[in-house]
N, C-alpha and C positions, 0 to 999 in steps of 0.2 A: 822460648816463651810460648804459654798455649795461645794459639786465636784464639779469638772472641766468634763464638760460633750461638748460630739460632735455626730452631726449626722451620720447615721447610709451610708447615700451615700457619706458624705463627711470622713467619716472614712474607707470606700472603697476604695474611691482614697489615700487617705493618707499614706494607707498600701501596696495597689496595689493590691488589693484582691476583687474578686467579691461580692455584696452585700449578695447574698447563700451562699459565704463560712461562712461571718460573721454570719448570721441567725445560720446558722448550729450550731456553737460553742455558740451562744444565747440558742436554745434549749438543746445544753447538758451543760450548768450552767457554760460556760469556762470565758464568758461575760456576765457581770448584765447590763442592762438598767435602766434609771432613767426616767420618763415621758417619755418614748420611744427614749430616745439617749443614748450613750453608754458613762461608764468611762473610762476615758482616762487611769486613772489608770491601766484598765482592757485592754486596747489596747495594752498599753506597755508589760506587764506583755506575752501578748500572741504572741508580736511580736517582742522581743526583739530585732533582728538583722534586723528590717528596718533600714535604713539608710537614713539622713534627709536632707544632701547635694545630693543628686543620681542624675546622670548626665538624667533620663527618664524625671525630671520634666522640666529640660531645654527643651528635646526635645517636649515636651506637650505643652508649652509655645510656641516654635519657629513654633507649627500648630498654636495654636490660633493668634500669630501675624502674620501668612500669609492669616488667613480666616480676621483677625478684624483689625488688627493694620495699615497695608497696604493702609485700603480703604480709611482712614482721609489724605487729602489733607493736608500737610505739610507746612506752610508758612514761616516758621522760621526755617533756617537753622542752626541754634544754638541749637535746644534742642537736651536734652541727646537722644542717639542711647537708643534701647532695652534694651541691656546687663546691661546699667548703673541703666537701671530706676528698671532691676531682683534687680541688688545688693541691692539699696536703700530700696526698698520691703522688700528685707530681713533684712536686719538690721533693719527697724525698727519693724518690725515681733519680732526680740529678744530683741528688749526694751521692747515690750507691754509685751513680756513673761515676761522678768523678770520682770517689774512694778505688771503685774498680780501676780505673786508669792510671792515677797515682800508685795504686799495688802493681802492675803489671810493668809501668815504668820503673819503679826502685826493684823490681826484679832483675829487671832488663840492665837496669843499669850499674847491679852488685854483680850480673854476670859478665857485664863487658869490663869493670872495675878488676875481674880476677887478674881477665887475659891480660887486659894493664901488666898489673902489677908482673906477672909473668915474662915480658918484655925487657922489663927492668933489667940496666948491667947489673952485673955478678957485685958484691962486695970487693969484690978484689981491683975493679976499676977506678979512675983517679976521682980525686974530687970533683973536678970540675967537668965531668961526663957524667957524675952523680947527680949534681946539679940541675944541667942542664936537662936530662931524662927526670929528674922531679917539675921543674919547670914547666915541660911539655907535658907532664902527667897532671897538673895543677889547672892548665889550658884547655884540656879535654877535659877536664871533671865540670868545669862550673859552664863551658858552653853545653856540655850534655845536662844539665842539670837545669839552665837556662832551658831547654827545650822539651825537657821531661814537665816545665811549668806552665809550657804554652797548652792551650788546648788543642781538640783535634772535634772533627764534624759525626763524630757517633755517640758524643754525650747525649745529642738531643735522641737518636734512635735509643741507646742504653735505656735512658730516661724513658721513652714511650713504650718500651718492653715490660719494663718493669710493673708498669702501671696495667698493660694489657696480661701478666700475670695474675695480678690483685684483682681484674675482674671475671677471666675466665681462665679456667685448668683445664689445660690441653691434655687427652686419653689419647693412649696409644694401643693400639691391638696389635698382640703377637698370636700366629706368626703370622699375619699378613703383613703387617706393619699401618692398617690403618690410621687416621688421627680422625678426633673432631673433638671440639671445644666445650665445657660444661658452666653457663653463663646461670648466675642464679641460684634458686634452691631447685633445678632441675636434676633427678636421677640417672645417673649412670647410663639407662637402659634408656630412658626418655631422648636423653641429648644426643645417644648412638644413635637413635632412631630418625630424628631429628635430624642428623646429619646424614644421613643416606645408609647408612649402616646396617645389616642384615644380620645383626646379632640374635642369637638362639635364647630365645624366649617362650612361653606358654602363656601363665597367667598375668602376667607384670603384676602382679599383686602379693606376692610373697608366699602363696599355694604350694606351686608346684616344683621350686628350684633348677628349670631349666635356664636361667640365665644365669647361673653359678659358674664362677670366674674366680682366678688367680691372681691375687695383686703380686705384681713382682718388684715393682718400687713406687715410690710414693706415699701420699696419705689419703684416705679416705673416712668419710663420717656417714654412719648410721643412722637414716634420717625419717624411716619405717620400721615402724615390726614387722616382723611376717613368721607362717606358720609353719614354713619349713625348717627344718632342725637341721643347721652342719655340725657335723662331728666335730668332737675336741681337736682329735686330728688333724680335718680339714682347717678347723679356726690354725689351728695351729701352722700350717700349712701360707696361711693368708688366701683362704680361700672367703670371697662374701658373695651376696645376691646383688646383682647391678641394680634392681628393682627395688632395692630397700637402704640403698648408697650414694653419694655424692662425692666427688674428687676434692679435697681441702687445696691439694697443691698438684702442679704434673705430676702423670701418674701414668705407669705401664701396666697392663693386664694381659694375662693369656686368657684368652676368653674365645669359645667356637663364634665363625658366622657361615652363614649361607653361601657357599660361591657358584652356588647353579638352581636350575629348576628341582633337581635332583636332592636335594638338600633343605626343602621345604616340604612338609609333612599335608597330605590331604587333611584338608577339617573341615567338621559340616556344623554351622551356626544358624541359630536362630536369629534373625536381626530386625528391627523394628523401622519402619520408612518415617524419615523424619522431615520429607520435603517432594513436592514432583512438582517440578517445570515445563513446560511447556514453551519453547522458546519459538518454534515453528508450529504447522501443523503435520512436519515428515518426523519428527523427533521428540524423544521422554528423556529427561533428565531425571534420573531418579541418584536422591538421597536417602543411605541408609545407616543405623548406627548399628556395631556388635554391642553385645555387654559388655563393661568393665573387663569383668573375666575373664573374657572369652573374645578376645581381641585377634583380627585375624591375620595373621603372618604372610606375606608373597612378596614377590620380586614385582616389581615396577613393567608394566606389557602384559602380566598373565592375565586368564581369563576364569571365569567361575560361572556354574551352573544356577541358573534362579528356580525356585518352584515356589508356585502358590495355588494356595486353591484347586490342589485336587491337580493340576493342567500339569500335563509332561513338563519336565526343566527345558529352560531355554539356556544357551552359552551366551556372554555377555563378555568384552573385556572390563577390566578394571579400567575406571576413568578418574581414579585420583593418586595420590604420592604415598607409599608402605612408612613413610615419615610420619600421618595419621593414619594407624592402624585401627582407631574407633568407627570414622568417620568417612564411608565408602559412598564413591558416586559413579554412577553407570547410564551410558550412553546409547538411550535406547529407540533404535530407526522402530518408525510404527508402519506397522505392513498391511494392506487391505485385507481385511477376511482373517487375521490374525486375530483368536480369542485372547491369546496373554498378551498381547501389548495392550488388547481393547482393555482386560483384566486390570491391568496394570496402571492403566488412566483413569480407573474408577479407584486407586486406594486412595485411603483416609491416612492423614498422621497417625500413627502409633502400631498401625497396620503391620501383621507379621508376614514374614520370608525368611525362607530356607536358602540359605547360599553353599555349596560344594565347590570343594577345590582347594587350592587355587592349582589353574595346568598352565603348558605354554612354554614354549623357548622364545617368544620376541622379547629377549632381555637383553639390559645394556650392558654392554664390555667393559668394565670398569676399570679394568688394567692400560686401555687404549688413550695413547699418548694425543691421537690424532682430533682433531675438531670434527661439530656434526652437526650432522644434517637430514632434516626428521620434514617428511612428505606423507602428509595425509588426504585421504579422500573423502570427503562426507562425512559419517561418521566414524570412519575410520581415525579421526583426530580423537577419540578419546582415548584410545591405547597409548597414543602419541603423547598427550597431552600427562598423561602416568611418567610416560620414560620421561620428556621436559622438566617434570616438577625434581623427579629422584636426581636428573643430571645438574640441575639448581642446588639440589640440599649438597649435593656432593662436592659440588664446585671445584671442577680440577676441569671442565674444559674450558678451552681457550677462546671459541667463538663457539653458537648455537643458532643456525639458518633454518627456520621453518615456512614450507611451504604449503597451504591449504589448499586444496583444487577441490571444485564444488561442482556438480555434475548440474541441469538444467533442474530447475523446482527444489535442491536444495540451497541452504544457506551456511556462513560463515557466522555460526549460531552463537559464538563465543571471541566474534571477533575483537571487541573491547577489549576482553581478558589478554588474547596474545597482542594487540596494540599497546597496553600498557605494561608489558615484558617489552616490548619492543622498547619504548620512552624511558623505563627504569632504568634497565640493566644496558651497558655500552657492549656487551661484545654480544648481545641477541639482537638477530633480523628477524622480522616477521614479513611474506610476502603471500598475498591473497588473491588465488587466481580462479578464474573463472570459465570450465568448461561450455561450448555451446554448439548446438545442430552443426554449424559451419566451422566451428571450431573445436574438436576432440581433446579428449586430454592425452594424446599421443603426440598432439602438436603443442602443449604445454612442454613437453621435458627437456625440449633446447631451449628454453627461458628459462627455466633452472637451472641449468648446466653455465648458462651467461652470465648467469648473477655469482657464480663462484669462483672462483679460485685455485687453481689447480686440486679437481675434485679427486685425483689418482692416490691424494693422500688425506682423503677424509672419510668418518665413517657413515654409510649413509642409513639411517630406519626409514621404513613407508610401510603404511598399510594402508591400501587400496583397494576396492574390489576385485576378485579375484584373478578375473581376466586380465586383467590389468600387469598384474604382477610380473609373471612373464614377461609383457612390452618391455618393465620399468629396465627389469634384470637383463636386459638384451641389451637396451640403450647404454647403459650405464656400462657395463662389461664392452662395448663395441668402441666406449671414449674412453677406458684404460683404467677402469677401477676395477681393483682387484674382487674374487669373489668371497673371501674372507671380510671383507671392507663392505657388505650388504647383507643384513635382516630384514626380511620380508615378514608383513602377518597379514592373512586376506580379513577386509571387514567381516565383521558375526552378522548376519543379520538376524541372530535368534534361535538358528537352528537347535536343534532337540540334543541333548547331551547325556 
């Protein structure tokens, strides 16, 4: 009889458990896999006190019905409200279960029925051997039959699966093997993005046909035009635009992504500033938008050149998540005597800038099973604050420990933001530490090293001031972490690119 088997993202959500916690209890044998999805079996067994009614899935629902459900023009004031259409979901979520159960019992039970009868004496034995072997065969049918009517404790998971189907269609990328969830009238390329995904894209507008993909099962709907033409061919093929598509049901594609710096294309945009902060007097927070169009592609850590006004480019990292690719924000120390930053505190909304790039190897290891641990300095937390948001969308680690150290005259400019990462999410630390004259941040790195956990198996990012680096990489390699297990990036403070 086949298990009852479930994917390995959607048995995260199921649980409420990040995707590394599951891996984790996969490598120490707590969870078996079958063709790479997990027994249900084995989910119960480890999570016994989930609960299958939980008032969070409601609230998870009442996002997606303010992102999806909202935007459908209504014509008929007659159809069920939300709430009614949850109930009906679930209810019939616990018919399929128990039909499913019921089938998998009278399967089970026509195949132990064979051996039965197999057992059976020959014809040639007396009567009352006959008998007695029907008698015994009569005794086993109705106590197994009796038992194949009890229930068992994965209707109510069956049931919440079913229902976590009907609202979101799990994408699978070949051949990495990717997943993430498309909740909504969200596009293909949107929800990849969305989830940390580094799919190969240009215009997302149906232009240019770089995010063209191969469905290889599943169903998908057509939810854009767009101006690129595939061949009969390619249609024929199952090839679509992710950018002009939406998943109906689970669905596998082969579709390219990015798995390096190397694999991201220099582009140079024009983008418009749509915001500048000033949260101190050592630091700019600048917002900017790309166009529609012209939306700009990078990995999570990289960094990009700014020009305006005539003034040489400055380098700058990226201070926001490749999950909005519109909507760029950059962390800028303001330097005495520096014309572009002064420049740069004089723009208006709507104000134009040149951005080149994206460059940079401070990118996250995405294949790494290990938990992490991200040490910023000064401004150096907005590179940080990039890989944090992309290792969120991705959610496959198991803990995430951030540390800020703040040199004399600056500040924990954004410390609200990582305090309320802290409060939300249970497996993020936030700790804020403050270098001083009598106390260096050289003498911070064993209060770091205190607060964790056997650190020899965790990965660690920092970006520091430069000098710094060195110290960090000395410390950390002298208490037994490996030097594959540390990325290092020196803060920018601007320099000319």
């Amino acid at each position: 009889m086949m298990p009852n088997l479930i994917t390995l993202s959607r048995a995260a959500r199921l649980v409420g458990v990040k995707r590394g916690t599951l891996q984790k209890k996969i490598q120490q044998g707590e969870l078996r896999t079958f063709e790479g999805e997990l027994l249900l079996v084995d989910l119960l067994h480890a999570y016994p006190q989930t609960e299958i009614e939980d008032s969070s899935m409601l609230e998870r629902v009442g996002a997606i019905k303010e992102q999806a459900v909202n935007k459908i023009i209504r014509t008929d004031a007659d159809k069920p409200d939300f709430d009614t259409l949850y109930a009906r979901v679930m209810s019939l979520g616990r018919e399929l279960a128990a039909a499913r159960q019921q089938a998998r019992r009278g399967e089970g039970m026509i195949e132990s029925l064979k051996r039965k009868f197999d057992e059976l004496p020959p014809d040639t034995a007396d009567e009352r051997t006959q008998a007695e072997a029907f008698s015994k065969l009569r005794r086993w049918f109705f106590q197994a039959l009796g038992t194949a009517e009890s229930p068992d404790d994965s209707s109510g998971f069956i049931a919440r699966e079913a229902f976590l189907r009907v609202m979101a269609a799990q994408v699978r990328i070949l051949p990495s093997g990717h997943e993430f969830f498309i909740e909504g009238s969200d596009s293909i390329l949107e929800a990849g993005l969305r989830g940390g995904l580094a799919l190969n894209y240009g215009c997302s507008n149906g232009n240019c046909g770089l995010c063209k993909c191969k469905v290889v099962s599943g169903e998908v709907k057509k939810i854009a035009q767009h101006d690129y033409v595939l061949t009969e061919a390619e249609k024929g093929l199952g090839y679509i635009l992710a950018c002009a598509n939406t998943a109906v049901t689970d669905v596998v594609l082969d579709a390219e992504e990015a798995h390096g710096s190397g694999d991201i294309p220099l582009q140079e945009i024009e983008v418009k500033v749509k915001k500048i902060e000033r949260p101190d007097n050592r630091l700019i927070i600048l917002h900017v938008k790309t166009p529609r169009t012209r939306r700009l592609r990078f990995l999570a850590g990289q960094y990009l050149a700014l020009s305006h006004g005539g003034q040489p480019a400055h380098e700058y990292s990226i201070a926001s998540c490749p999950c909005d690719d519109m909507n760029l924000q950059f962390h800028i120390p303001v330097a005495a005597g520096d014309p572009f930053s002064t420049q740069l505190d004089q723009l208006k909304p709507g104000s134009s800038l040149t951005i080149r790039g994206p460059r940079g190897e401070f990118t996250l290891d995405e294949d790494s099973p290990r938990s992490l641990v991200f040490i910023a300095g000064n401004a150096g937390f907005g590179p940080v604050k990039s890989l944090i948001e992309h290792a969120m969308a991705l959610d496959i680690a198991e803990t995430i420990d951030l540390f800020w150290i703040t040199t004399p005259d600056n500040s924990h400019y954004l410390g609200n933001l990582c305090r309320s990462w802290d409060d939300a999410l249970d497996n993020f630390s936030y700790t804020p530490l403050e270098a001083r004259t009598e106390q260096p941040v050289e003498s911070l790195l064993p209060v770091i090293l205190d607060r964790l956990d056997e650190a020899q198996g965790l990965d660690f990012y920092a970006c520091l001031p430069g000098p710094l680096l060195d110290t960090l990489e000395g410390f950390l390699r002298q208490n037994g972490v490996p030097a594959q297990q540390i990325r290092l990036e020196p803060e920018r403070q601007g320099a000319s690119g």
